[in-house]
C-alpha positions, 0 to 999 in steps of 0.5 A: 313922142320923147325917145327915151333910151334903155337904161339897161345895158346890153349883156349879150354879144354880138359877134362870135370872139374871133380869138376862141380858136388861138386864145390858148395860143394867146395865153401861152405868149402872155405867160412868157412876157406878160408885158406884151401889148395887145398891137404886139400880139396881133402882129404876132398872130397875122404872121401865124396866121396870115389873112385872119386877124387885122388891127380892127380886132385891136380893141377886142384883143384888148379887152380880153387882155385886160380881163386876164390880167385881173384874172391873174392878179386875183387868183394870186393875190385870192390866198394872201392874207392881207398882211402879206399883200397891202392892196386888198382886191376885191371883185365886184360887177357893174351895171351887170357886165360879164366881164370881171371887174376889180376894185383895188382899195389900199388897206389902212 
């Protein structure tokens, strides 16, 4: 009997998001350096809150900075006409994830 893998992707979650209860928190260091790489503010947040995050929480924290960026960076660039702002972003999904993804293409 041939194994024959789902083609659909998973959209569920499967763990709780550890950063719900500090993500305020989070955003507000973000809004104060946005440079910060998501290693920086583990670190930051093991010594507000010593035992609770690890650096196995890395490449979930990741992904949540990555989503507010493009969150960012669409909502600013939402109301610029194109004259104003040569990248043109457009938000699309693929394969159904609930994260945003956005697509830069270089208006001619």
């Amino acid at each position: 009997r041939p194994y024959k893998k789902n083609s659909q992707p998973c959209w569920w979650k499967s763990r709780k998001d550890p950063f719900q209860f500090v993500w305020s928190t989070i955003v507000s260091w973000l809004e104060e350096n946005s440079d910060q790489t998501a290693k920086e503010i583990l670190q930051k947040l093991e010594e507000k809150y010593p035992g609770q995050f690890t650096l196995r929480n890395k490449r979930t924290l990741h992904r949540r900075l990555k989503t507010w960026k493009l969150e960012r960076i669409f909502a600013r660039t939402k109301n610029e006409s194109i004259a104003d702002n040569p990248l043109k972003v457009t938000p699309i999904s693929i394969y159904g994830t609930s994260e945003m993804n956005l697509v830069t293409t270089i208006v001619g």
